[in-house]
N, C-alpha and C positions, 0 to 999 in steps of 0.2 A: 500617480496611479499605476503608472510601470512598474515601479519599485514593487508598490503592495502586490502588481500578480504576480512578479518575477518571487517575489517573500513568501505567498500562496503555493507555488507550484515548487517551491523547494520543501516547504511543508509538506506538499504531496507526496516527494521524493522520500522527503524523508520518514516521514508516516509508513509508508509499502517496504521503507528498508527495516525501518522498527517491527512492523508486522512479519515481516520475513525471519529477522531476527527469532522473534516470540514464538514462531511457529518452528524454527528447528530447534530450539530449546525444547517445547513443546515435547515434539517428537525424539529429541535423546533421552528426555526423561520416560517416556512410554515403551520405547526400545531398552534402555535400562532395566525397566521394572520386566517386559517380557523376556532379556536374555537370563534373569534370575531365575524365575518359572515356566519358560518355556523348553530350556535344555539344550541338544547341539543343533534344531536348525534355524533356533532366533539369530543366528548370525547371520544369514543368508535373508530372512524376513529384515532387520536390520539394517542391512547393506540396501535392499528394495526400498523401504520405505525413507531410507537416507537421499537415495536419488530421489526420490519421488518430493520428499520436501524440499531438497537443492533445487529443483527444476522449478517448484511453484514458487520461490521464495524468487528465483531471477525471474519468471514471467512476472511476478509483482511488482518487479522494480522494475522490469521495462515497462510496464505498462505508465508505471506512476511517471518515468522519465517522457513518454509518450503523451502524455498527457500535458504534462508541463510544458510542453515545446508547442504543443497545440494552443496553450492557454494563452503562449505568447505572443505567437502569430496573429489568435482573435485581436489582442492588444494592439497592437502594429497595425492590424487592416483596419480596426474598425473602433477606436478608440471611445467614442462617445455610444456606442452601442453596449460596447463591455462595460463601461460605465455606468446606464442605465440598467444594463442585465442585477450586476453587482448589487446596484441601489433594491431592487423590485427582491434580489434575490434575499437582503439581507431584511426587507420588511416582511417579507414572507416569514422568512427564519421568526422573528422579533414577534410575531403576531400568534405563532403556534407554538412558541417558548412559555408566552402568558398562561396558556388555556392551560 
């Protein structure tokens, strides 16, 4: 059961760094499109919204890292607890997957 949260929480990692990813793609291609038609101060707009997605793209991956080390901990303290969370979590999922 370690393995699977330790396997989950890298999924997490790795999810927040693919979103991260996705989201400066995102934003080079919008920046792109505005330095075409926007003229000489899309550079300056550009360069702002370049930090601005740098910045959200590392809060996303710390978070996701933070998160993962938390899931790990739960595992370690309280292992038959995580276990049941998991179980209730996954028939919850299964039950609203149907409808």
């Amino acid at each position: 059961m370690k393995d699977a949260i330790g396997g989950l929480s890298d999924q997490i990692a790795d999810a927040a760094s693919d979103l991260g990813t996705a989201a400066q793609e995102q934003a080079k291609r919008g920046l792109e499109y505005a330095r075409e038609y926007a003229g000489a101060n899309a550079d300056s707009v550009v360069a702002a919204a370049s930090n601005r997605v740098g910045a959200a793209a590392s809060a996303a991956q710390s978070q996701a890292s933070s998160l993962a080390d938390t899931l790990e901990d739960a595992v370690r303290e309280r292992p038959l607890s995580t276990v049941a969370f998991a179980l209730g979590l996954g028939f919850l999922i299964g039950a609203v997957w149907r409808r």
